[in-house]
C-alpha positions as CSV (number, residue, x, y, z in Angstrom):
1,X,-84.4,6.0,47.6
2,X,-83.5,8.6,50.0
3,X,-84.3,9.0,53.3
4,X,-86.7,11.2,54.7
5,X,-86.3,9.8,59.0
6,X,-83.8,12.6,59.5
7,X,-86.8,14.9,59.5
8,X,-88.4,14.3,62.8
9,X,-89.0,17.6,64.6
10,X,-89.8,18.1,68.2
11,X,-87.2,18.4,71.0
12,X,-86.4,15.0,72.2
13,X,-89.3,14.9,75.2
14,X,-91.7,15.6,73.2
15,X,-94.1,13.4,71.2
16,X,-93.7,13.4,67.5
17,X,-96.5,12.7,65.0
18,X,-95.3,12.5,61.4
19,X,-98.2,12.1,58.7
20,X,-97.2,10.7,55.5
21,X,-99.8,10.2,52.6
22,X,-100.4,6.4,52.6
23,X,-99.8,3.0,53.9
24,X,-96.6,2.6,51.2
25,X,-95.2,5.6,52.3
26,X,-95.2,4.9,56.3
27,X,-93.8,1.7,56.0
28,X,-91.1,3.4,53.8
29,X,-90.9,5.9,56.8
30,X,-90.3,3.2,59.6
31,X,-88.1,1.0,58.0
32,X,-85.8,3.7,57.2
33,X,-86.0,4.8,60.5
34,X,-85.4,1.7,62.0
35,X,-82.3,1.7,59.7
36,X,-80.9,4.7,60.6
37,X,-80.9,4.1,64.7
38,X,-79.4,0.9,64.2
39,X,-76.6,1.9,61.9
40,X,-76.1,5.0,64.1
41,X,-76.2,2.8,67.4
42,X,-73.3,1.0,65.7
43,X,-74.5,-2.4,67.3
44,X,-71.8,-5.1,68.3
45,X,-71.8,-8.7,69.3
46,X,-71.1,-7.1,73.4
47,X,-73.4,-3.7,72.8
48,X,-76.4,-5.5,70.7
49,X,-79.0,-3.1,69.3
50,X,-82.5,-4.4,70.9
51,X,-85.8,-4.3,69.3
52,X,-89.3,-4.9,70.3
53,X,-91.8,-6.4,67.4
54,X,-95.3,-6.4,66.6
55,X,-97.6,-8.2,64.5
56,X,-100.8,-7.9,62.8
57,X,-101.4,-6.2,59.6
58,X,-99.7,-3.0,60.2
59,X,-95.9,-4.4,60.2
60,X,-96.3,-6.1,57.0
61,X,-94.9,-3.1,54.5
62,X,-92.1,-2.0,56.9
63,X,-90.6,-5.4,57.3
64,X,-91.0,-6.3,53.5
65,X,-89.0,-2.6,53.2
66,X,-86.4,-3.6,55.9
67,X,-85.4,-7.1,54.1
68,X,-85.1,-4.7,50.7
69,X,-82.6,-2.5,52.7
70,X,-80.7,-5.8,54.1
71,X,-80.7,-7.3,50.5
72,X,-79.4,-3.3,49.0
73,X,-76.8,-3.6,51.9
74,X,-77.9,-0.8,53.8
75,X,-78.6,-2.8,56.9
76,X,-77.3,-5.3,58.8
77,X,-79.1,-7.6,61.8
78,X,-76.4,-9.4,62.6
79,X,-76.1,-7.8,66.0
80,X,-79.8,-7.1,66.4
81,X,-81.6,-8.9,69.4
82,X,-85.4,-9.1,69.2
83,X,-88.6,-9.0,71.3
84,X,-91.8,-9.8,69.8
85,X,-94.7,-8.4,71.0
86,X,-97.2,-11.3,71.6
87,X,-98.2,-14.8,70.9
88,X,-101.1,-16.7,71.0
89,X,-101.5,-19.2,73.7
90,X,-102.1,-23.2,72.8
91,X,-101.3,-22.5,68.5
92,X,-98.4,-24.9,67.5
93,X,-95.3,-23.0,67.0
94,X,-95.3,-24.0,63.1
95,X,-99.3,-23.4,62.9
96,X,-99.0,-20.8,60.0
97,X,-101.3,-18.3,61.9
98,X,-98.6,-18.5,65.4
99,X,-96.8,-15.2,65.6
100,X,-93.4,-17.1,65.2
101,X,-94.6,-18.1,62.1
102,X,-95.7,-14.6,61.0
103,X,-92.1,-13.4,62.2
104,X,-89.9,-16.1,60.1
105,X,-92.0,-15.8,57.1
106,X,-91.8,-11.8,57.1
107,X,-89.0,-10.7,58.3
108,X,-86.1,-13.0,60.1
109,X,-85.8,-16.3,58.0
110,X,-84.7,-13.1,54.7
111,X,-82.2,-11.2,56.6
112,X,-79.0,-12.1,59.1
113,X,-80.5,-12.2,62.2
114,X,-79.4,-15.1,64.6
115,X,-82.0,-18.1,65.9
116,X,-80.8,-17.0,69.2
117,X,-81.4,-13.2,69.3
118,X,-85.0,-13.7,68.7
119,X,-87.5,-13.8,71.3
120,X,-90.8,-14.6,70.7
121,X,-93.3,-15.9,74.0
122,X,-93.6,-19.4,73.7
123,X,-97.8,-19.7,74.1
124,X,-97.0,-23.7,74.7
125,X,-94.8,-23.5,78.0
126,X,-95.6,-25.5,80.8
127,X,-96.6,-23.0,82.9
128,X,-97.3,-19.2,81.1
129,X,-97.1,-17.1,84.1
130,X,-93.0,-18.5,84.7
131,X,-92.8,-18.0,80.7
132,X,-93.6,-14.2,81.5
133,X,-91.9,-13.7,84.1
134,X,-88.8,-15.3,82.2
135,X,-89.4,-13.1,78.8
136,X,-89.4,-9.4,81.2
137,X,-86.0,-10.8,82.8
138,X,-84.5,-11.8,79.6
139,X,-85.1,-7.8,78.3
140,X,-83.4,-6.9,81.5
141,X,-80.8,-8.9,81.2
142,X,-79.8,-7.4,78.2
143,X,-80.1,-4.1,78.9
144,X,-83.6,-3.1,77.9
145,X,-85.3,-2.4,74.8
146,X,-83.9,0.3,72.9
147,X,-86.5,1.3,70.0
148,X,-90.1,-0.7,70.1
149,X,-92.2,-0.7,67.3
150,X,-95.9,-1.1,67.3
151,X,-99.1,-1.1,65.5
152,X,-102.9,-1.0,67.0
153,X,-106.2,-1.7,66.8
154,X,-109.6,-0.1,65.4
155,X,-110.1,0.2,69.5
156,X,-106.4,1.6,70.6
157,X,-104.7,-1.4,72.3
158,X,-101.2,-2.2,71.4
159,X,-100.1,-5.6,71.8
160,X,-103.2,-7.6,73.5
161,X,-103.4,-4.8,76.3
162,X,-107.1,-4.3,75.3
163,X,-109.3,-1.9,76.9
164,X,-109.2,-1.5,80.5
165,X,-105.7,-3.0,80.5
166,X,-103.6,-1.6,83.3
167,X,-100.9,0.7,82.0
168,X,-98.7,-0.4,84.5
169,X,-98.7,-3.8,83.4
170,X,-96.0,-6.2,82.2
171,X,-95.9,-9.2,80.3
172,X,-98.7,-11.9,81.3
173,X,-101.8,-14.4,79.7
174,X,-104.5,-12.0,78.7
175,X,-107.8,-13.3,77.4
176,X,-109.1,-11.3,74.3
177,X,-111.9,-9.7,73.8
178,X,-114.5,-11.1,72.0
179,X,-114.4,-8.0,69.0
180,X,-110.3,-9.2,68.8
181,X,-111.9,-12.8,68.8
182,X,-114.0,-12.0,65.9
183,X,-111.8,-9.4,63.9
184,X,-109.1,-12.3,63.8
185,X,-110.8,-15.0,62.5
186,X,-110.3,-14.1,59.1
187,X,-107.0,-15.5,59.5
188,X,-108.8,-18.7,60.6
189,X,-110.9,-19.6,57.6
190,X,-113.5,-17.3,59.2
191,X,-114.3,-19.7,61.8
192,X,-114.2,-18.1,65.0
193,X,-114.5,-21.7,67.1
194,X,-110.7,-22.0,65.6
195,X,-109.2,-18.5,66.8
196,X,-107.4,-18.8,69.9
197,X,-109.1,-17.2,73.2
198,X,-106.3,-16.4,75.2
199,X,-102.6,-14.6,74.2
200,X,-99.4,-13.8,76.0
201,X,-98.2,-10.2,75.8
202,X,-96.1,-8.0,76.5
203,X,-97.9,-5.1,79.0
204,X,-98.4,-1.5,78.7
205,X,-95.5,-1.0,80.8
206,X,-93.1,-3.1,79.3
207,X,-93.6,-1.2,75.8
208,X,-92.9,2.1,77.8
209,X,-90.2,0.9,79.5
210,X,-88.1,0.9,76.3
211,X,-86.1,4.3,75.6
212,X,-88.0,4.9,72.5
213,X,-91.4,3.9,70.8
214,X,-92.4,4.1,67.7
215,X,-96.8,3.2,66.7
216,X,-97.8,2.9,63.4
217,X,-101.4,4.3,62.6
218,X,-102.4,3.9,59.3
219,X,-106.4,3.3,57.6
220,X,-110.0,5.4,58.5
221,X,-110.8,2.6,60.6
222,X,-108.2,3.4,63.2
223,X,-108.9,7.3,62.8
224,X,-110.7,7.5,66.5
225,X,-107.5,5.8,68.3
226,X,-105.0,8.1,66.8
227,X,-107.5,10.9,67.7
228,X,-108.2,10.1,71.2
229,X,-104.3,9.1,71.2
230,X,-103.3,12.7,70.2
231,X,-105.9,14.6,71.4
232,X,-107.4,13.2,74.4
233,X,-106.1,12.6,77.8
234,X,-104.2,9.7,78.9
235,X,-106.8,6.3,79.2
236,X,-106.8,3.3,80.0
237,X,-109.8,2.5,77.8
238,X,-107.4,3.2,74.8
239,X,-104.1,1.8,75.9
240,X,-101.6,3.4,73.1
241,X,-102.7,6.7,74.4
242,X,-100.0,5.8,77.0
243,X,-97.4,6.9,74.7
244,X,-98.2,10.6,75.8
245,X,-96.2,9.9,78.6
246,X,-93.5,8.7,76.5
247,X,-90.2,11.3,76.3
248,X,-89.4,9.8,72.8
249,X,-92.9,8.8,71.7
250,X,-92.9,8.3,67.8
251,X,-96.8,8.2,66.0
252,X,-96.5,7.4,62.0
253,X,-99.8,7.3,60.4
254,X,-101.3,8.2,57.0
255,X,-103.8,10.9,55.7
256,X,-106.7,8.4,56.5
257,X,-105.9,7.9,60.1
258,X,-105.9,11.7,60.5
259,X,-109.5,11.9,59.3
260,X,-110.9,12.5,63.1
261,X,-108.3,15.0,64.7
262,X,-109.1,18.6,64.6
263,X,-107.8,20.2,61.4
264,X,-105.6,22.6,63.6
265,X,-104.2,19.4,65.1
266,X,-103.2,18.0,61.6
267,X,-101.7,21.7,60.8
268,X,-99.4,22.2,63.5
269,X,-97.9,18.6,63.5
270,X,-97.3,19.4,59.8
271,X,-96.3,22.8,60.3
272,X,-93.4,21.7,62.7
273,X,-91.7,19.6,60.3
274,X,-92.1,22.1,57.8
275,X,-90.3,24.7,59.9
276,X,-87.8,21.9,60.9
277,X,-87.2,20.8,56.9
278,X,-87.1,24.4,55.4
279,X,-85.8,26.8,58.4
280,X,-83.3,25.1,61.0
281,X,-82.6,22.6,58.1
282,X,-82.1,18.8,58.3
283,X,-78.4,19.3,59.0
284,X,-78.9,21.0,62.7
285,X,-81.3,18.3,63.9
286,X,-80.6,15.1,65.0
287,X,-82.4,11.4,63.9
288,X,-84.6,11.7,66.5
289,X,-85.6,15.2,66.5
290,X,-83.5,17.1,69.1
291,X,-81.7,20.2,67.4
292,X,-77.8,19.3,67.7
293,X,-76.4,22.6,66.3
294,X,-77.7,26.2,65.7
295,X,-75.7,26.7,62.2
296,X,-79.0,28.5,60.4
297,X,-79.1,28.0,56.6
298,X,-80.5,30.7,55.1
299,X,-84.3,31.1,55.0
300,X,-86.1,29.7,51.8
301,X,-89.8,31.5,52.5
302,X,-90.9,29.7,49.2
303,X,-93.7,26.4,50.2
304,X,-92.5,23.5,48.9
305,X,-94.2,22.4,45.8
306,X,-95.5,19.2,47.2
307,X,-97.4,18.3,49.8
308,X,-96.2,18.3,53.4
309,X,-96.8,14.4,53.7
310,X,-94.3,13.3,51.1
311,X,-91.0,12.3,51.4
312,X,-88.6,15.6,50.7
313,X,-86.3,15.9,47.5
């Protein structure tokens, strides 16, 4: 199927929200996007193309979309270098519910991406805080992250910065919060004496720090982050809302998620892509939304016959 990522309006500083109809159709949306910077970045074994991970729930479709597009032959990680997000802290590395688990099983043990390009905190180490301190040098070291991906909570943290996190901070041993606690033990038979109480992650500041960031928002149960994410100020109480500060700050989400932003809000986001789609044309706009050339097609008044959500013919 064709894709739709060319599409992204906004000037490059300015935070994009695209809305698609469902769950299917974001993941669709990421993964092709993801496939288009790296094939445009042109990644080599000196010049690697680096990309920050999450995990949870909200990854699942666009990784199970990026190993179709490997297996097609549209995408190659061969010169890919990853950061994961988080990882819980005293979970054996092979414990089924440990975020190098999740990783292997869903994305890197289908596709071509070497054992030694992927970084994932190890919540075992000796002694965390050097293990932190080792993961934010090993992202300099390579140059920083170029795109990072992420997902949130019903309560707008990314990663494990839960409220109240600093959004300054960098990768360090956070305890969770006892509604985290709770809302993860169904991957622990339900028993929440089995979930794991404390978690390395990756800070506020770290996810900034990469040159682009791209959240994924999808279900009514995360409707008040993406509003107070969108529509609010900037708050430490809901940490993703730190992507407003962002210059290429990237919100996917679905029709649900939208269900407690102002229906002006929902209009003009969708109103911008329309303009960008049917008047300046997809062939004047760059992947990630700036407009590269001022060649006007001519102007097709007519509204498209499908919804504005939808991927385009």
């Amino acid at each position: 199927t064709r894709s739709d990522t060319h599409l992204s309006p906004f000037s490059p500083n300015t935070m994009r929200l695209i809305i698609r109809e469902d769950y299917d159709e974001v993941s669709s949306y990421v993964a092709n996007y993801v496939k288009e910077r790296i094939n445009q970045f042109q990644p080599s074994a000196e010049r690697p193309f680096v990309l920050g991970l999450p995990t949870g729930s909200s990854p699942i479709g666009t990784y199970k979309k990026l190993v179709e597009l490997f297996k097609a032959g549209e995408l190659s990680f061969g010169h890919v270098v990853t950061f994961n997000m988080d990882e819980y802290v005293g979970l054996p590395r092979d414990h089924p519910e440990s975020y190098h688990s999740f990783m292997w099983n869903h994305l890197f043990k289908h596709v071509d991406i070497k054992p030694e390009n992927v970084h994932i905190l190890d919540g075992n180490a000796p002694d965390l805080d050097e293990e932190c301190k080792k993961f934010e040098a090993e992202i300099a070291r390579v140059g920083g992250i170029e795109l990072f991906l992420g997902g949130i909570g019903p309560d707008g943290h990314i990663a494990f910065n839960e409220p109240g996190s600093s959004l300054t901070s960098r990768t360090r041993v956070k305890t969770l919060a006892y509604e985290t606690i709770i809302a993860n033990a169904r991957f622990f038979d339900g028993d929440v004496s089995k979930v794991p109480k404390l978690a390395l992650t990756v800070g506020v500041a770290t996810v900034m720090d990469a040159r682009e960031v791209c959240i994924t928002i999808t279900g009514a149960h995360k409707s008040i982050a993406l509003a107070k994410c969108i529509e609010e100020g900037v708050n430490h109480m809901w940490t993703v809302s730190a992507i407003q500060m962002h210059p290429k700050g990237l919100v996917v989400c679905d029709e649900d998620a939208t269900l407690e932003l102002h229906v002006k809000t929902v209009k003009y986001f969708k109103s911008i892509e329309h303009v960008h789609h049917s008047l300046i044309g997809a062939e004047n706009l760059s992947l990630q939304g700036g407009v590269k050339q001022l060649r006007i097609p001519a102007v097709n008044t007519a509204r498209p016959a499908t919804p504005l959500n939808g991927p385009y013919e």
